[in-house]
Structures are given as C-alpha cells and as structure tokens.
CHARMM-style PDB file with segment names, atoms N, HN, CA, C and O in Angstrom:
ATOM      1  N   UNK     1       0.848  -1.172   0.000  1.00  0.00      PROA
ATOM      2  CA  UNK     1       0.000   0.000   0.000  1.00  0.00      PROA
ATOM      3  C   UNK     1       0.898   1.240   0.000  1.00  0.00      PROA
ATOM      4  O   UNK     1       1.965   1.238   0.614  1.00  0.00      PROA
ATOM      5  N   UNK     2       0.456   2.311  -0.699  1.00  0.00      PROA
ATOM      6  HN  UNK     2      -0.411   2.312  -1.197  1.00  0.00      PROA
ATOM      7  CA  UNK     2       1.264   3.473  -0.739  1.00  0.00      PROA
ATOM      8  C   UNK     2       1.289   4.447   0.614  1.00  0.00      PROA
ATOM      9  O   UNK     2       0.420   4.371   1.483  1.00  0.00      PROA
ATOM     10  N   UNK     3       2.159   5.166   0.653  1.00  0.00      PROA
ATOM     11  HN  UNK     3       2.865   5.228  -0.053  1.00  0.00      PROA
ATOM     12  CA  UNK     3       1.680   6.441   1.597  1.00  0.00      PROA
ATOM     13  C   UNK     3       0.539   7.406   1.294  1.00  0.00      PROA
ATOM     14  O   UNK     3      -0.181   7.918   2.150  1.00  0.00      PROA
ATOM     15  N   UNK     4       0.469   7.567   0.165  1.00  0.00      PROA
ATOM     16  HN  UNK     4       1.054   7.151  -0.531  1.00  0.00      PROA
ATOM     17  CA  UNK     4      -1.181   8.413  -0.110  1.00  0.00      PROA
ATOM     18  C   UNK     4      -1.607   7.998  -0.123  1.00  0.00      PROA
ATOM     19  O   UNK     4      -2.501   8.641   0.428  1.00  0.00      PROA
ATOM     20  N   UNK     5      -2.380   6.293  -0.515  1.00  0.00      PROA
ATOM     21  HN  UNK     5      -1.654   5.770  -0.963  1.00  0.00      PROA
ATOM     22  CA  UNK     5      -3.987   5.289   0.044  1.00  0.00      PROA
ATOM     23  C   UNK     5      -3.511   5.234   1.260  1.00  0.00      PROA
ATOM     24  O   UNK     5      -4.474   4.834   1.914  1.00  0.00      PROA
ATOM     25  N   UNK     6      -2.647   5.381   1.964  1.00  0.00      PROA
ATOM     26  HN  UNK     6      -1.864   5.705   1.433  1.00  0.00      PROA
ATOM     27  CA  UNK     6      -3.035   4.786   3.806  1.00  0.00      PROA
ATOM     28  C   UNK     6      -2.996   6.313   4.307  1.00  0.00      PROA
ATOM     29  O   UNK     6      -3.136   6.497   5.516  1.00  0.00      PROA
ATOM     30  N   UNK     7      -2.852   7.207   3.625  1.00  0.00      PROA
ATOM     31  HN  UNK     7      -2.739   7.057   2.643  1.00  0.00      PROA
ATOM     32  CA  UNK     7      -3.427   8.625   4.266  1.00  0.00      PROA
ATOM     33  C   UNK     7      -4.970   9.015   3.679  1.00  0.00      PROA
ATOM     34  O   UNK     7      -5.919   9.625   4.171  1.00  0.00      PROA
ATOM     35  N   UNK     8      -4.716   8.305   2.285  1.00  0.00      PROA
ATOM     36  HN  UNK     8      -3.944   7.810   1.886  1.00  0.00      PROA
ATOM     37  CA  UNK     8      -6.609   8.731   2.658  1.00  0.00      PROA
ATOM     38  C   UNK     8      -7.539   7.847   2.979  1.00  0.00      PROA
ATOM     39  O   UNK     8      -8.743   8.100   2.948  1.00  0.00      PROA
ATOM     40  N   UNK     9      -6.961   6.568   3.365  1.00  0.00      PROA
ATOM     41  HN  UNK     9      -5.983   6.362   3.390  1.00  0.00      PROA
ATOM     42  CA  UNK     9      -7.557   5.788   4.106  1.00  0.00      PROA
ATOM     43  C   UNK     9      -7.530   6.495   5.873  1.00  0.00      PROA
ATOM     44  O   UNK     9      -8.492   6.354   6.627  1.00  0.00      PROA
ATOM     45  N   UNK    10      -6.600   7.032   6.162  1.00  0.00      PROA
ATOM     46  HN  UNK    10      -5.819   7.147   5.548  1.00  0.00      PROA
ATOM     47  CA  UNK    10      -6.863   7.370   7.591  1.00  0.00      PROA
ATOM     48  C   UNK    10      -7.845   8.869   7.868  1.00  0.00      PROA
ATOM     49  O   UNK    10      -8.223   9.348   8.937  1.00  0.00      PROA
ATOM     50  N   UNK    11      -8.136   9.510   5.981  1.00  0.00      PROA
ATOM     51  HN  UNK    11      -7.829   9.120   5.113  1.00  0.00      PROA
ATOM     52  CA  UNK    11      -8.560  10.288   6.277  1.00  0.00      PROA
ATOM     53  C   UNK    11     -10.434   9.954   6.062  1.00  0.00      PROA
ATOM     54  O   UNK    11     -11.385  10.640   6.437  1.00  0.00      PROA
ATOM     55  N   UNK    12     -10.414   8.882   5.454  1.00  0.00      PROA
ATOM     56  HN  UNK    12      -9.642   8.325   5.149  1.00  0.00      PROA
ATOM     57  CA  UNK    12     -11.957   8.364   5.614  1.00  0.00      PROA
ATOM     58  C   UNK    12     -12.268   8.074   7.254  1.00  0.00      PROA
ATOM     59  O   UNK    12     -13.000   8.686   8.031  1.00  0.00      PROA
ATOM     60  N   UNK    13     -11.331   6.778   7.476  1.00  0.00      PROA
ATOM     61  HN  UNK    13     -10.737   6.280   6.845  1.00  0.00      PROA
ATOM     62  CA  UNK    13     -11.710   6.583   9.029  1.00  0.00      PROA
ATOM     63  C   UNK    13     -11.705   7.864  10.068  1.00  0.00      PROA
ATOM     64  O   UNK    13     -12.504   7.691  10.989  1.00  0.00      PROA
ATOM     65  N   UNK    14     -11.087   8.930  10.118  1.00  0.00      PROA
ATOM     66  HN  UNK    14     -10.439   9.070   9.370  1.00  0.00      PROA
ATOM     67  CA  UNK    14     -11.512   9.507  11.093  1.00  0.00      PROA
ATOM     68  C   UNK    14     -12.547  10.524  10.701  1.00  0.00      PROA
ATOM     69  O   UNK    14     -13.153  11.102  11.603  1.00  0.00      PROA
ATOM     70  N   UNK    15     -12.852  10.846   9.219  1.00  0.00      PROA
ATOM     71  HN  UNK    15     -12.359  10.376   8.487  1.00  0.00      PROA
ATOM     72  CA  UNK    15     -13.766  11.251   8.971  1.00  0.00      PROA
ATOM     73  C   UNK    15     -15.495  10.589   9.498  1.00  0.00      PROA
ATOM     74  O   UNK    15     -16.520  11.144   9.893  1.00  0.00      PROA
ATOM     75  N   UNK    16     -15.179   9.434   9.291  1.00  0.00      PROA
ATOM     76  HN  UNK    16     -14.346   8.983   8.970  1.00  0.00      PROA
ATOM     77  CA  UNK    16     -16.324   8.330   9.800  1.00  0.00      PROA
ATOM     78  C   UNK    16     -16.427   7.992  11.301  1.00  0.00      PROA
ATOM     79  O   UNK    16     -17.476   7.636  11.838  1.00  0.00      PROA
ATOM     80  N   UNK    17     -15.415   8.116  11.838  1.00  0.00      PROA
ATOM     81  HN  UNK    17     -14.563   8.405  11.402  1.00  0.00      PROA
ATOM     82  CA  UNK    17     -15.517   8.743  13.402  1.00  0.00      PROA
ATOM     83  C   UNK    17     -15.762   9.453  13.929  1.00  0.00      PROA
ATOM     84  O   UNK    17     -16.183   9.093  15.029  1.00  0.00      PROA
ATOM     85  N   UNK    18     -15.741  11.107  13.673  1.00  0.00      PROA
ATOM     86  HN  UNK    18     -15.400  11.399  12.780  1.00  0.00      PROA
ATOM     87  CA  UNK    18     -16.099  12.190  13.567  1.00  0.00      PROA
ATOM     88  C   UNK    18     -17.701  12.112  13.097  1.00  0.00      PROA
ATOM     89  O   UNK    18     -18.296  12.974  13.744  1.00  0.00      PROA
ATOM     90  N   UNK    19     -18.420  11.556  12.406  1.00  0.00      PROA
ATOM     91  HN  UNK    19     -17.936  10.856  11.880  1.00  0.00      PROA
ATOM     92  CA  UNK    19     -19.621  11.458  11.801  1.00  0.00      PROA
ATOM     93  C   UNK    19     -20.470  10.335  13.202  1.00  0.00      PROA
ATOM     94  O   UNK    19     -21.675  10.457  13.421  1.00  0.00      PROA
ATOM     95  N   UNK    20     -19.536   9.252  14.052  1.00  0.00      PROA
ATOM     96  HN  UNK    20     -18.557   9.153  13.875  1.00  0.00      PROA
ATOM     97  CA  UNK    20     -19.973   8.675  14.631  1.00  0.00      PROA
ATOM     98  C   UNK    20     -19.892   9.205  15.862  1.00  0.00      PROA
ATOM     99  O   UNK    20     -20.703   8.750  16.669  1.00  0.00      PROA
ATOM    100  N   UNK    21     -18.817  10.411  16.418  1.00  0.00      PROA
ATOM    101  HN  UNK    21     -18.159  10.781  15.762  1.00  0.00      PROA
ATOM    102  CA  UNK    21     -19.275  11.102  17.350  1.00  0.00      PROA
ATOM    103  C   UNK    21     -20.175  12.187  17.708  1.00  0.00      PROA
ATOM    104  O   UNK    21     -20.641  12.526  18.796  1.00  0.00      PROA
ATOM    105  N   UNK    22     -20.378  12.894  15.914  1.00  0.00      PROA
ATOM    106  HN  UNK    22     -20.000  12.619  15.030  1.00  0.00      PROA
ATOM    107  CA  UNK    22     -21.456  13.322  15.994  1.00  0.00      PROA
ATOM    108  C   UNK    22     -23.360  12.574  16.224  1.00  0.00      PROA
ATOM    109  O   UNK    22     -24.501  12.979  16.449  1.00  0.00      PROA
ATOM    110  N   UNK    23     -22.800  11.617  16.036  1.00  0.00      PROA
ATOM    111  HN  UNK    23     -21.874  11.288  15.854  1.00  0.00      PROA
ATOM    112  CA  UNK    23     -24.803  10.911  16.227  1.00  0.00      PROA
ATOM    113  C   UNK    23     -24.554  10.595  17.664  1.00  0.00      PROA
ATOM    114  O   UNK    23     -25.551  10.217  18.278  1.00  0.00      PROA
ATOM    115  N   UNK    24     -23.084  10.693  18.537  1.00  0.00      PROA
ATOM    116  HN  UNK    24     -22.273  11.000  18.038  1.00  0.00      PROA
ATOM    117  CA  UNK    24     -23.368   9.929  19.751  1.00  0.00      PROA
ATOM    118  C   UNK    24     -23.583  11.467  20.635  1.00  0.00      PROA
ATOM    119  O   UNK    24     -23.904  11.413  21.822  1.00  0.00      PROA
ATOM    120  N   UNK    25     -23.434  12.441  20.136  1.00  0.00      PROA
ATOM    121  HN  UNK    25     -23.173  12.485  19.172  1.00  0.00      PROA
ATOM    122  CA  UNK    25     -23.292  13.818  20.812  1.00  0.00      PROA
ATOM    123  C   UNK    25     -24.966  14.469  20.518  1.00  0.00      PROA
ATOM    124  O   UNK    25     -25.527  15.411  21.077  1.00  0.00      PROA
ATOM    125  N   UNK    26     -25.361  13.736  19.644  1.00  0.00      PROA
ATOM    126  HN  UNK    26     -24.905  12.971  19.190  1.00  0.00      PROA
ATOM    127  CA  UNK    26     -27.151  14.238  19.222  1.00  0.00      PROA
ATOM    128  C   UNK    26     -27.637  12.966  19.875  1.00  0.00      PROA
ATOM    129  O   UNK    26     -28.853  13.160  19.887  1.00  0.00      PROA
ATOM    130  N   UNK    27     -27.460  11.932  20.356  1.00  0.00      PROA
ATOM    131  HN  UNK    27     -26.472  11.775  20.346  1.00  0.00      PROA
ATOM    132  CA  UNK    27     -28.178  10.978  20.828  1.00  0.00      PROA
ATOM    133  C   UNK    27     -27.958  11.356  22.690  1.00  0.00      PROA
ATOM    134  O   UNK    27     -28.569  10.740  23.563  1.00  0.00      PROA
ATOM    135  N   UNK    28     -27.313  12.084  22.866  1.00  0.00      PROA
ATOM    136  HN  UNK    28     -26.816  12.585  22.156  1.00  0.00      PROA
ATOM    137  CA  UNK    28     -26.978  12.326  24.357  1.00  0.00      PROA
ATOM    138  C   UNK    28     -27.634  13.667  24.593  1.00  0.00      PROA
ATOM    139  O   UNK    28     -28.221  13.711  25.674  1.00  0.00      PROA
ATOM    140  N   UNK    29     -27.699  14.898  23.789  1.00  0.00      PROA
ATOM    141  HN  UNK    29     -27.223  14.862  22.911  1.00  0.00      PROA
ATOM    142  CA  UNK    29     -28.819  15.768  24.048  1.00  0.00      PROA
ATOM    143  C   UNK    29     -29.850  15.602  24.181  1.00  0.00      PROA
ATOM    144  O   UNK    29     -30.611  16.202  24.940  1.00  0.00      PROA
ATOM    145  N   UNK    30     -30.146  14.483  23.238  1.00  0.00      PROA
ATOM    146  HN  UNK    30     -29.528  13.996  22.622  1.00  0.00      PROA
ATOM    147  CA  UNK    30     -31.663  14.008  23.282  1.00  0.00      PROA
ATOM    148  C   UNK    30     -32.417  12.620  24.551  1.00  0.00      PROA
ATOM    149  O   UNK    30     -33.456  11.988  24.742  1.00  0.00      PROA
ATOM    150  N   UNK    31     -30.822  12.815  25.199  1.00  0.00      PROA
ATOM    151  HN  UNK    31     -29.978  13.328  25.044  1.00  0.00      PROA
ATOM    152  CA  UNK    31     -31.629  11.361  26.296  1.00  0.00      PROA
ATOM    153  C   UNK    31     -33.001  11.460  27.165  1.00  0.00      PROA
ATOM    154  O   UNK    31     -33.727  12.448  27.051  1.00  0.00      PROA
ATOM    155  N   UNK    32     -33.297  10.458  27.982  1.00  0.00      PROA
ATOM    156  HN  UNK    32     -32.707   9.656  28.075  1.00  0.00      PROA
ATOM    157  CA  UNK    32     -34.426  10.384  28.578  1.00  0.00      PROA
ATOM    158  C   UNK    32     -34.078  10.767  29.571  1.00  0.00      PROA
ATOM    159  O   UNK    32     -34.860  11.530  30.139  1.00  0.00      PROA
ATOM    160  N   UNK    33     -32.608  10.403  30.350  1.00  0.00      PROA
ATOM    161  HN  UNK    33     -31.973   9.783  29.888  1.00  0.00      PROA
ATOM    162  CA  UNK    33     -32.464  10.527  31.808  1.00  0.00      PROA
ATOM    163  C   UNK    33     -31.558  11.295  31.720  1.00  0.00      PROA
ATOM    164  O   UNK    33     -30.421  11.036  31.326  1.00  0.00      PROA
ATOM    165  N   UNK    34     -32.170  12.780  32.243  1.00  0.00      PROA
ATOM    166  HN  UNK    34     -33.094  12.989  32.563  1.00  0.00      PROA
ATOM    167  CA  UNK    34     -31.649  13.887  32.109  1.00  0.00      PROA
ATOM    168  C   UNK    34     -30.709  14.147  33.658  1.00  0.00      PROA
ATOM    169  O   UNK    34     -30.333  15.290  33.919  1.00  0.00      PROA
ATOM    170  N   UNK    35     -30.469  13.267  34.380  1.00  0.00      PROA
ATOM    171  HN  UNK    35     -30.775  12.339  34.168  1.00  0.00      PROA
ATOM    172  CA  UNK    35     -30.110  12.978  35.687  1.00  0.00      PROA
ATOM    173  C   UNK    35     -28.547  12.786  35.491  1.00  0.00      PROA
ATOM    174  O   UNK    35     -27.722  13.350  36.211  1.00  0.00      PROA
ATOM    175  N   UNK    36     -28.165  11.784  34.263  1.00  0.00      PROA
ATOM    176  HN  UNK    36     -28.834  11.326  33.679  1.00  0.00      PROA
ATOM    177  CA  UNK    36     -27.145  11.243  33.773  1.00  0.00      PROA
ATOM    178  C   UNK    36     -26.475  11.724  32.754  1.00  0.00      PROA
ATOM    179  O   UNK    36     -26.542  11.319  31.593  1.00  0.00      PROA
ATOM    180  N   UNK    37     -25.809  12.609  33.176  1.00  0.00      PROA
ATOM    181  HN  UNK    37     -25.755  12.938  34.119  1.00  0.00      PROA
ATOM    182  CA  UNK    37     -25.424  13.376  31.718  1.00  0.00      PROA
ATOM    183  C   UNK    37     -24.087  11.788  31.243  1.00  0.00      PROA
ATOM    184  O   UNK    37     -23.850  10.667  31.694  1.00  0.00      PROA
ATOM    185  N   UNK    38     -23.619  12.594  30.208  1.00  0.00      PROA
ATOM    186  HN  UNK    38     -23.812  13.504  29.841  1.00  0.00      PROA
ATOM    187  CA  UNK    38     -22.603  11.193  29.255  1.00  0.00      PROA
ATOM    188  C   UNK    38     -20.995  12.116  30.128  1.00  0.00      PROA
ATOM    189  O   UNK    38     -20.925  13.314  30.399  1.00  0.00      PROA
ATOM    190  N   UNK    39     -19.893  11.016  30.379  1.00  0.00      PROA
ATOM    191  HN  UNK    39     -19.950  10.042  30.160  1.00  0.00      PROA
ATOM    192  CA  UNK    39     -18.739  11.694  30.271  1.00  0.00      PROA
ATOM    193  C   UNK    39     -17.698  11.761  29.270  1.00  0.00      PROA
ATOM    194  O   UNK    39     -16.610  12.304  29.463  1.00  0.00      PROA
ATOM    195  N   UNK    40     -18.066  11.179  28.159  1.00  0.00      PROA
ATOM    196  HN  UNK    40     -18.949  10.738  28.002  1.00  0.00      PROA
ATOM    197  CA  UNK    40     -17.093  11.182  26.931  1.00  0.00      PROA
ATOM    198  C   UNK    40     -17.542  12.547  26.131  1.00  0.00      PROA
ATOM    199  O   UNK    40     -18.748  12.655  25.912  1.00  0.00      PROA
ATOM    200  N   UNK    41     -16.769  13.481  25.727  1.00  0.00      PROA
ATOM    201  HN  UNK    41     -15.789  13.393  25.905  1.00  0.00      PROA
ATOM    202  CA  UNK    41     -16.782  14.544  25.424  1.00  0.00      PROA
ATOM    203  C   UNK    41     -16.521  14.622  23.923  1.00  0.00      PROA
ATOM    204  O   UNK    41     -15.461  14.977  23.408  1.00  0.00      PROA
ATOM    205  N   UNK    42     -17.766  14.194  23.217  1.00  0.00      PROA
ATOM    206  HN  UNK    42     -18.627  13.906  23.636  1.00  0.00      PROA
ATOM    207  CA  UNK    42     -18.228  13.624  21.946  1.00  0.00      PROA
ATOM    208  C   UNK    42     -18.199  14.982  21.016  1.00  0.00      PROA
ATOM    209  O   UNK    42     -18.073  14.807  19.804  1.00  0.00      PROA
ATOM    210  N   UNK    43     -18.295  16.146  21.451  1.00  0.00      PROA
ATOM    211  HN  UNK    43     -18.397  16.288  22.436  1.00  0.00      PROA
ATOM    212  CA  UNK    43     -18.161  17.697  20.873  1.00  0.00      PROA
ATOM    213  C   UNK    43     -16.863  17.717  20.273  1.00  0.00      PROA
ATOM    214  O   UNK    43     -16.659  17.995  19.091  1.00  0.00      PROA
ATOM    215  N   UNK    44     -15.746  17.331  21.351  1.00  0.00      PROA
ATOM    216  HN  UNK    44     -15.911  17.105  22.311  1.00  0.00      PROA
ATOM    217  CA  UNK    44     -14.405  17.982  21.723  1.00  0.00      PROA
ATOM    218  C   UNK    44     -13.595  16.518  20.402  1.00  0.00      PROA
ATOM    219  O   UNK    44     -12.868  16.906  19.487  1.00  0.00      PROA
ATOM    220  N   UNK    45     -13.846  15.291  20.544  1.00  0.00      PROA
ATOM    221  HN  UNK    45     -14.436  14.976  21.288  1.00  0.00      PROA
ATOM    222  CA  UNK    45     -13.526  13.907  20.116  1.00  0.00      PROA
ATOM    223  C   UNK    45     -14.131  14.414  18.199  1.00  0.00      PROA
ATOM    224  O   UNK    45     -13.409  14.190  17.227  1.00  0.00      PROA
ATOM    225  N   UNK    46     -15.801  15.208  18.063  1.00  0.00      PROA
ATOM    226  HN  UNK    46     -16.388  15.390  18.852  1.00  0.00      PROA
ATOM    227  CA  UNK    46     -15.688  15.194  16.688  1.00  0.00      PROA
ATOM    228  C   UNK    46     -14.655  16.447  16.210  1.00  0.00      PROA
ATOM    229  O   UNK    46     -13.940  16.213  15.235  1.00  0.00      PROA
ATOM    230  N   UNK    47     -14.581  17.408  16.685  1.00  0.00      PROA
ATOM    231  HN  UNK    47     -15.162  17.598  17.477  1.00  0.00      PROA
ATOM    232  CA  UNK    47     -13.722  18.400  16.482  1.00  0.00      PROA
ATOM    233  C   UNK    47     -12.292  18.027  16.055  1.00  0.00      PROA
ATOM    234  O   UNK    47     -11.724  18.524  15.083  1.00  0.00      PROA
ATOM    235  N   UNK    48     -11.633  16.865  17.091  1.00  0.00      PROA
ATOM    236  HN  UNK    48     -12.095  16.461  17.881  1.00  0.00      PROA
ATOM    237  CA  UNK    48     -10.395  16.768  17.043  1.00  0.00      PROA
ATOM    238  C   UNK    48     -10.509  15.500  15.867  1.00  0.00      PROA
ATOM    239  O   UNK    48      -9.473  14.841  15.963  1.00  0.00      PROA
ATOM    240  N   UNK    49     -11.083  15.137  15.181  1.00  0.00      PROA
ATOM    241  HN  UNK    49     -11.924  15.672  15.103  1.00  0.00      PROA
ATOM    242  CA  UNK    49     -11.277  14.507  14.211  1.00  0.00      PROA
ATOM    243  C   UNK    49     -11.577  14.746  13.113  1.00  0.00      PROA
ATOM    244  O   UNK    49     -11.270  13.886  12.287  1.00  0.00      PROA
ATOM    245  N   UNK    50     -12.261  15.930  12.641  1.00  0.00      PROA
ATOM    246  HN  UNK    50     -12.510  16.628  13.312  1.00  0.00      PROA
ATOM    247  CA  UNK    50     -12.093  16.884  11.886  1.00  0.00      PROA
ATOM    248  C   UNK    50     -11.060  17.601  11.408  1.00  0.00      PROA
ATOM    249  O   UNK    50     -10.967  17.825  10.201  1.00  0.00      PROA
ATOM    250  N   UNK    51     -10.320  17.966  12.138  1.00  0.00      PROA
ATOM    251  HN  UNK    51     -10.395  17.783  13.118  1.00  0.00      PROA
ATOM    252  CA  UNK    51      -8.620  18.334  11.931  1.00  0.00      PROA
ATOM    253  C   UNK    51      -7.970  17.593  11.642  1.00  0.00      PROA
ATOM    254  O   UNK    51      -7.054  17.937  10.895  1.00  0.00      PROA
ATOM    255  N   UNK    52      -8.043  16.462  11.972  1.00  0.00      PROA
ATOM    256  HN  UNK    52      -8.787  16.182  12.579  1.00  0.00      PROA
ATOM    257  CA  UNK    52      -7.169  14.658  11.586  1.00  0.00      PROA
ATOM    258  C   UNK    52      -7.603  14.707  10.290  1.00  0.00      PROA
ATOM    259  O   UNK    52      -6.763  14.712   9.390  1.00  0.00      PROA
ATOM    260  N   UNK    53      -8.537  14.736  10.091  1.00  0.00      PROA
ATOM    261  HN  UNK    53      -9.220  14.732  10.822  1.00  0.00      PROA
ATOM    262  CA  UNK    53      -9.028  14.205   8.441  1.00  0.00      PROA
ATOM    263  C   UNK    53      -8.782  15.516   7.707  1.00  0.00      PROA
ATOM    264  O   UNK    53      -8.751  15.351   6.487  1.00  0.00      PROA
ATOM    265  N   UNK    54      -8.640  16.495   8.017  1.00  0.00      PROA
ATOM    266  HN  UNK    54      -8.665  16.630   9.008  1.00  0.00      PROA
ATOM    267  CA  UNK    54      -8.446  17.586   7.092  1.00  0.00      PROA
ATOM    268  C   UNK    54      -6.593  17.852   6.972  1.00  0.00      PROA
ATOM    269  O   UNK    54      -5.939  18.475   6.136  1.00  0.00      PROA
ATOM    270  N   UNK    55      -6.276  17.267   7.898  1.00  0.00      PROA
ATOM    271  HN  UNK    55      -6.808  16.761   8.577  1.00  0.00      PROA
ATOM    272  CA  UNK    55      -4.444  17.487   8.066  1.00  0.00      PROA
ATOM    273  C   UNK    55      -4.350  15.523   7.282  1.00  0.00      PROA
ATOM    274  O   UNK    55      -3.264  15.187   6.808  1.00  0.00      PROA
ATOM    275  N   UNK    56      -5.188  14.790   7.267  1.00  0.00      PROA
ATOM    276  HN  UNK    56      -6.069  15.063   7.652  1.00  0.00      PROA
ATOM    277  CA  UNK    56      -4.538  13.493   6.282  1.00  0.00      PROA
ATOM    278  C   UNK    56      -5.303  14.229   4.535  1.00  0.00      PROA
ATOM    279  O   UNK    56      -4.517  14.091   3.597  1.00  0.00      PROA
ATOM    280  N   UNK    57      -6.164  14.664   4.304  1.00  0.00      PROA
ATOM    281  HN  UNK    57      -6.802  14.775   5.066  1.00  0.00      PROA
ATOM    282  CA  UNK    57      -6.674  15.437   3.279  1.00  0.00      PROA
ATOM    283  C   UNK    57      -5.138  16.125   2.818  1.00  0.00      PROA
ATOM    284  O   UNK    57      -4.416  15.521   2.026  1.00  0.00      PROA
ATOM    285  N   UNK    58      -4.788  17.292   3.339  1.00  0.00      PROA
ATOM    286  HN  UNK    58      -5.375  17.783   3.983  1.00  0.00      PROA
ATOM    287  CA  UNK    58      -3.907  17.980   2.772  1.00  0.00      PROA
ATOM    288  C   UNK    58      -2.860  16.833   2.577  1.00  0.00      PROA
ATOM    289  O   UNK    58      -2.807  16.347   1.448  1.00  0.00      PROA
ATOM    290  N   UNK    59      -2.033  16.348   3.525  1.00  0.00      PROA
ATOM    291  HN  UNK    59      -2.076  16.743   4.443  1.00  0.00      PROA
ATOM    292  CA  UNK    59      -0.899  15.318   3.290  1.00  0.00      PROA
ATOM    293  C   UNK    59      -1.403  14.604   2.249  1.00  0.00      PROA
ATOM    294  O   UNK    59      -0.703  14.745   1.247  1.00  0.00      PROA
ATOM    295  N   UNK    60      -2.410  13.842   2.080  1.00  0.00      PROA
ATOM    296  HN  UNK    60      -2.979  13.728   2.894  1.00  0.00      PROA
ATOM    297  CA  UNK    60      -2.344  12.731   0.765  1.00  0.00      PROA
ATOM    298  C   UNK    60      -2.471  13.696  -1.120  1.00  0.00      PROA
ATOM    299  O   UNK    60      -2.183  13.328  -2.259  1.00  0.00      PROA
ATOM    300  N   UNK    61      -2.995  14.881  -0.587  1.00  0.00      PROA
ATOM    301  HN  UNK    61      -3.229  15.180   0.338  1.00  0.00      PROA
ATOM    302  CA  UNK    61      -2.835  15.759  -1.822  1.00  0.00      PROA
ATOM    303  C   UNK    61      -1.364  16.287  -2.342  1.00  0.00      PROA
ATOM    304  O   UNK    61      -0.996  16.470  -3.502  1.00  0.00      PROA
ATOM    305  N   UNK    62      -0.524  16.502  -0.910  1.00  0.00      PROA
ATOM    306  HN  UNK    62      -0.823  16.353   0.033  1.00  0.00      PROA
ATOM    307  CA  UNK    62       0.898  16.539  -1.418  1.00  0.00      PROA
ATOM    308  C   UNK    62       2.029  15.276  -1.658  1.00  0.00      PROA
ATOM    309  O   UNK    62       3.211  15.110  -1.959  1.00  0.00      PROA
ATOM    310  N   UNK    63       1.227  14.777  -1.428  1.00  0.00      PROA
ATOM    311  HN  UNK    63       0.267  14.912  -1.184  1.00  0.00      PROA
ATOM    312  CA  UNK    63       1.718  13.286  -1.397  1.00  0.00      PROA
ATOM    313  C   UNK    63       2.138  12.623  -2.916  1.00  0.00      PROA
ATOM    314  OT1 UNK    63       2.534  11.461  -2.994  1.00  0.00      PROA
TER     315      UNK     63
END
C-alpha cells in the first residue's frame, strides 16, 4: 500500500468517526435521563477529528 492510500484511508476513518461522534453527541442531548449526563466529550472527540481528516486530506494531496 502506498503512503497516499493509507493517508486517505486514515482520512476516511476519522472522517467516519467524527460522523460517529457526531450521532453519539445528538443521541446524548436528546436522552431520557436527564439525571445522567454522558462523560465522553463527543463535541471535543468530533472536532479533534475533523482536523485529523483535514491534516490526512492535505498530506495525501501533497503526497
């Protein structure tokens, strides 16, 4: 495998992580038991995954 498919392979997966912390960050606003908030910080996790995939984006374009 090259260095540019395993960078835009890492830039799908955290893109698709980022997409999966967003449904877990809308599924936790929307809970029933408002008693229990979540402690994984699903805001902060899609954010920093967003930058991953946009910093493997640029690298596999100069690549």
């Amino acid at each position: 495998m090259t260095t540019q498919a395993t960078l835009w392979t890492s830039a799908g997966a955290t893109l698709a992580l980022a997409v999966a912390a967003g449904v877990a960050e809308w599924r936790r606003t929307r809970r029933h038991e408002l008693d229990e908030p979540g402690w994984v910080p699903w805001r902060g996790i899609q954010v920093a995954c967003l930058f991953g995939a946009m910093a493997f984006v640029v690298l596999a374009v100069h690549a």
